[in-house]
C-alpha positions in Angstrom: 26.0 -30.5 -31.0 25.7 -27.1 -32.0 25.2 -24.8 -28.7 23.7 -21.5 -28.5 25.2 -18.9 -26.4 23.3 -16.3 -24.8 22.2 -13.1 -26.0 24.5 -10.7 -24.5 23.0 -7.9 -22.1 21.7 -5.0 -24.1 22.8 -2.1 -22.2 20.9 1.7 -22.7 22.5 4.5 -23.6 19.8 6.9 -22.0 20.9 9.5 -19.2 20.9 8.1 -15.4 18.2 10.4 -14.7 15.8 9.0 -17.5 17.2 5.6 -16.0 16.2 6.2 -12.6 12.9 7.7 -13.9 11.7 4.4 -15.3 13.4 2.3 -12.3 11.2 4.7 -9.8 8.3 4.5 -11.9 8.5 1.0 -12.4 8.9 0.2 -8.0 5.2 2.3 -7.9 4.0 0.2 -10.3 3.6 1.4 -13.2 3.6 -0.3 -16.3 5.9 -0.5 -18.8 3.6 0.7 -21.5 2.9 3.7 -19.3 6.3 4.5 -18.3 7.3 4.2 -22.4 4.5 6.4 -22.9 4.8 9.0 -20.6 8.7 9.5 -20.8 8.7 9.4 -24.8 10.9 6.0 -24.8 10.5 2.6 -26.7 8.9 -0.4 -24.4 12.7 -2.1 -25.7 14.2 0.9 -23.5 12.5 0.9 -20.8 12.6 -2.9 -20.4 16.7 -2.7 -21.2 16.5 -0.3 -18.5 14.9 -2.5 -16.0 17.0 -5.3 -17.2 20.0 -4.3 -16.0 19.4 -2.5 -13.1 17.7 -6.2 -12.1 14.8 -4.4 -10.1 12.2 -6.9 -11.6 14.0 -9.8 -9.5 14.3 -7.3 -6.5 10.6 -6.9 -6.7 10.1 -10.4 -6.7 12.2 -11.1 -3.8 10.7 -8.2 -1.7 7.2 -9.7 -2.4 7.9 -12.8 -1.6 9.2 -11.9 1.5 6.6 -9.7 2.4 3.9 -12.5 1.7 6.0 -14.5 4.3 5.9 -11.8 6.9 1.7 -11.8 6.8 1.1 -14.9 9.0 3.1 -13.0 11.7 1.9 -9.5 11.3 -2.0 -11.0 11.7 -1.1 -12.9 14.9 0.4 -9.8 16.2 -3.0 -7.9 15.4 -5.1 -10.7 16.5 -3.2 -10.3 20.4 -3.7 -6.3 20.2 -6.9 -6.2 19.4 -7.7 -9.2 22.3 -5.8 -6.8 24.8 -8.3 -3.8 23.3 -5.5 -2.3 21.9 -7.6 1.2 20.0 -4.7 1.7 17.3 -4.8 -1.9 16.4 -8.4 -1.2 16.2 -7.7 1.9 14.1 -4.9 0.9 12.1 -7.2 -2.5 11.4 -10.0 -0.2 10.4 -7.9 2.4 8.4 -6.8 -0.5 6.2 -9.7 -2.3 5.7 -12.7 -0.2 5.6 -10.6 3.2 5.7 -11.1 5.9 3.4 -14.7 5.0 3.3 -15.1 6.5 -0.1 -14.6 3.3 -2.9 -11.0 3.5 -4.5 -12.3 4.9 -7.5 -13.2 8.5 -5.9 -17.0 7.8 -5.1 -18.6 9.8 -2.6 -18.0 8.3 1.1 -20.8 6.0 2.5 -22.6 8.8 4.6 -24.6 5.8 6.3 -21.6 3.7 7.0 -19.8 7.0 8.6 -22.4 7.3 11.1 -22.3 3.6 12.5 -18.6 3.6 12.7 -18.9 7.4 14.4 -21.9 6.3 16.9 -19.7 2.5 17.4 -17.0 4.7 18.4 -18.5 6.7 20.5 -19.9 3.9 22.1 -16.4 1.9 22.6 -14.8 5.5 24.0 -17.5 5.8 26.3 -16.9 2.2 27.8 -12.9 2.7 28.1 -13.8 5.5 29.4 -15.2 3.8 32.7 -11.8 1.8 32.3 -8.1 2.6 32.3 -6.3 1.9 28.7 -3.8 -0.8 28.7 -2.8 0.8 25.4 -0.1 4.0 25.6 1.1 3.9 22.1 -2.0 6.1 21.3 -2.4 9.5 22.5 -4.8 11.1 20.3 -8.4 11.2 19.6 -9.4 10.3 16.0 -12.3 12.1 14.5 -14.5 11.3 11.7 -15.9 14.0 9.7 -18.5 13.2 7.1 -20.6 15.7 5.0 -23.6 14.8 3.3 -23.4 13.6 -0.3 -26.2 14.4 -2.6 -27.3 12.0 -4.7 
């Protein structure tokens, strides 16, 4: 039986600091196209690069133990916010529906501002009447909008 044995590891040649370049690049997520682009490198270079620093199974790993954490991190949330915990609130808010402007550098949603700045003034008025369970908070968080013209 004839048996094939593997390809030995290609190893680059290119300076550690070009090397850590495309590694960095890469862990921001970046694509390899980009990074061969943008450093003046072959896609073959940058990928021998990232195959032998073995950051592409690193990656993997981390994400897949990150998508394990996610069940725990939302039942944590879930008992904050029940307590009326305001930075769970916040921090919910900030990730979710914070920056109110799209991802694609739109103009924030004036309207949507102003019903999160009079909910929240709503909400501080009535923990106002009652003491906050919550000390990891000890600053006020202000909205500022400016009208967009359209």
């Amino acid at each position: 039986m004839l048996q094939v044995e593997p390809k030995p590891q290609r190893k680059s040649r290119k300076a550690p600091g070009i090397k850590a370049d495309v590694i960095t690049r890469r862990v921001q997520g970046q694509s390899k196209r980009s990074i061969s682009k943008d450093l003046g490198i072959t896609r073959g270079t940058v990928s021998t690069i990232l195959e032998e620093s073995h950051i592409e199974q690193h990656l993997e790993n981390y994400q897949a133990q990150s998508v394990e954490l996610i069940p725990e991190a939302l039942r944590v949330m879930k008992v904050r916010l029940a307590a009326n915990s305001e930075n769970a609130a916040i921090k919910t808010l900030e990730s979710t529906i914070w920056p109110i402007s799209d991802k694609r550098n739109k103009a924030p949603d004036v309207g949507l501002t102003v019903a999160i700045q009079n909910l929240m003034q709503v909400s501080l008025h009535n923990n106002a009447a009652q003491p906050s369970t919550d000390t990891s908070t000890q600053s006020t968080h202000v909205i500022e909008s400016t009208p967009v013209n359209q």
